[in-house]
C-alpha positions as CSV (number, residue, x, y, z in Angstrom):
1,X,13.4,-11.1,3.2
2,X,11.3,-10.0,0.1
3,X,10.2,-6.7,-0.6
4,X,6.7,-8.4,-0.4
5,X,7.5,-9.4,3.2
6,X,9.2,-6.0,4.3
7,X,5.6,-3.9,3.0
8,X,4.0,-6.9,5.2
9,X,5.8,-6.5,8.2
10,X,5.8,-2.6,7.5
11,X,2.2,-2.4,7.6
12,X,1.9,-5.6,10.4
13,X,4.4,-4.3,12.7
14,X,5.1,-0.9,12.9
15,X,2.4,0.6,15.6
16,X,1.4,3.5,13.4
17,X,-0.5,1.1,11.1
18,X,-2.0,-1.3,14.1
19,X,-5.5,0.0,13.5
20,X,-5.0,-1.1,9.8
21,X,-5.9,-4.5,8.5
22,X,-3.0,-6.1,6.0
23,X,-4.3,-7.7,2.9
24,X,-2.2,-9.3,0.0
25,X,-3.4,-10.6,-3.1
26,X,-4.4,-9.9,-6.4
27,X,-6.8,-7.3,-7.6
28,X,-10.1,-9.4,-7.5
29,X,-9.0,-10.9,-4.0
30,X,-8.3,-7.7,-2.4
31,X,-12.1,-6.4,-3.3
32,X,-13.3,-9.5,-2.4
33,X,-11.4,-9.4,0.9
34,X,-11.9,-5.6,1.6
35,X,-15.5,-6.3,1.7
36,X,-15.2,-8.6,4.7
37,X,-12.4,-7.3,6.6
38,X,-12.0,-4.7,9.6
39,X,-11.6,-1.5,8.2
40,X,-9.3,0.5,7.1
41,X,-7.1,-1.8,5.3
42,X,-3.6,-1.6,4.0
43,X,-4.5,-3.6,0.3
44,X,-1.0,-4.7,-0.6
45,X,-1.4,-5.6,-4.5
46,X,1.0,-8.2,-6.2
47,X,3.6,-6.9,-8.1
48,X,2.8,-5.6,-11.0
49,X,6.2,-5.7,-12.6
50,X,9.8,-4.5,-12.1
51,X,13.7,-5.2,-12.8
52,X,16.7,-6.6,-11.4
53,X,20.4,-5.2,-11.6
54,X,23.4,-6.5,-10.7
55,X,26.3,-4.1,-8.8
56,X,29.1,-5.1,-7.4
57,X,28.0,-8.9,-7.4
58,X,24.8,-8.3,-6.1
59,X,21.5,-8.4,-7.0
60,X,19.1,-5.6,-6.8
61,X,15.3,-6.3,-7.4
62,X,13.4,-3.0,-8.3
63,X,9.5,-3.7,-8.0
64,X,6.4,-1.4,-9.4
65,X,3.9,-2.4,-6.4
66,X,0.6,-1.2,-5.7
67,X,-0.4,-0.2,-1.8
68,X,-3.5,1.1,-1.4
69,X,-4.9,2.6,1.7
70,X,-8.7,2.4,2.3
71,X,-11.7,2.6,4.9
72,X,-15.5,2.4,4.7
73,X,-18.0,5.6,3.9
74,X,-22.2,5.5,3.7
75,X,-23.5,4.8,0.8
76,X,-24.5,8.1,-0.3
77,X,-21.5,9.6,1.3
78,X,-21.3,13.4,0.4
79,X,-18.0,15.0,-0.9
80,X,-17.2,16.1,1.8
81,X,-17.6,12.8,3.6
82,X,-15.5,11.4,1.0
83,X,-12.7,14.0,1.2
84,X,-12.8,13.6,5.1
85,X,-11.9,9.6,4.5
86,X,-9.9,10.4,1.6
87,X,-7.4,13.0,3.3
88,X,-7.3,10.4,6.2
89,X,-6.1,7.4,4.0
90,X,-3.6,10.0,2.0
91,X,-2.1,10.7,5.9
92,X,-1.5,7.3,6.2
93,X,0.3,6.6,2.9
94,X,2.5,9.4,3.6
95,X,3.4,7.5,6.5
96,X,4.0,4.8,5.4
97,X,6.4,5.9,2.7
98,X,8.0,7.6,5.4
99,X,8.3,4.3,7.3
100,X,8.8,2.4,4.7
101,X,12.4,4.7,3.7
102,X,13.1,4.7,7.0
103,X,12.9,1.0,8.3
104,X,16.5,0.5,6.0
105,X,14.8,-2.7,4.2
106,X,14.7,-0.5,0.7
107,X,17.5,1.7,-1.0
108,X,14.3,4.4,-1.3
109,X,11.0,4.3,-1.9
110,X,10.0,6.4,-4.6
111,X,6.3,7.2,-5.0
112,X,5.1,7.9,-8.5
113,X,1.5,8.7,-8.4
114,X,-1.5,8.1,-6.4
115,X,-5.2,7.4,-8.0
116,X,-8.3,8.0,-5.6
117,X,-10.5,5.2,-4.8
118,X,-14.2,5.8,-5.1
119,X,-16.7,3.1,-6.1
120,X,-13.7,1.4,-7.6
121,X,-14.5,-1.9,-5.5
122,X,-17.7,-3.6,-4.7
123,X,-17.3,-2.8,-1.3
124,X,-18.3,1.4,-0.5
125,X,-14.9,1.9,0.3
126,X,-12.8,5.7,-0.2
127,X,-9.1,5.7,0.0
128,X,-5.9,6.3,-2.0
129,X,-3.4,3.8,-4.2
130,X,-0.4,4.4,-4.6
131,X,1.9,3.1,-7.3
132,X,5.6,2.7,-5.8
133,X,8.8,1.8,-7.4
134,X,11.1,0.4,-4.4
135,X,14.4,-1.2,-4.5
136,X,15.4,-3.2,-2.0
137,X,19.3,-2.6,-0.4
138,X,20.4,-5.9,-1.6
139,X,19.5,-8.7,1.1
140,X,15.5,-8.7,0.3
């Protein structure tokens, strides 16, 4: 299994995220695809880069991925409105990380940062992206 198809089956399968549509593509697909899908969404980016290692005669593939976790909001949403969605999708990365570490596909998942989404897309989306380095546990 891929580290592509773990996040998939991750955000598919686990019953946590069954409210959540799965989308995987490239940047301009995803806001293309958010804007037509069941909200909220689980936006699985493509990779955006990584490294392999090699231990003990195994290969280890390390991957920078972006997940991003977003649901609809008015128009003129207020702050507050925004923060409400915001905090929501936040609740649900968290969770997944925590799934994702726990579901033994991955050696850890390490978060590095998270950016807010807010009129980044052309639908009137908020949410939260999350940049992740993950390494799989050597049969991805």
């Amino acid at each position: 299994m891929t580290i592509d198809e773990a996040i998939k089956k991750i955000a598919t399968e686990d019953e946590q995220f069954s409210q959540f549509t799965y989308i995987f593509d490239d940047w301009w697909d995803v806001d293309q695809a958010v804007s037509r899908a069941k909200l909220p969404a689980i936006a699985h980016i493509l990779p955006i880069g990584g490294s392999m290692t090699m231990r003990n005669g195994r290969v280890y593939d390390r991957e920078n991925v972006s997940v991003a976790f977003v649901d609809k909001v008015a128009r003129d949403a207020s702050g507050e409105d925004q923060r409400v969605v915001f905090e929501r999708m936040k609740d649900a990365a968290k969770a997944f990380v925590r799934t994702a570490n726990a579901s033994g596909y991955f050696q850890s998942v390490i978060a590095w940062n998270y950016d807010v989404i807010y009129n980044q897309l052309a639908s009137i989306v908020t949410g939260v992206m999350l940049t992740l380095e993950i390494e799989d546990n050597g049969s991805c």
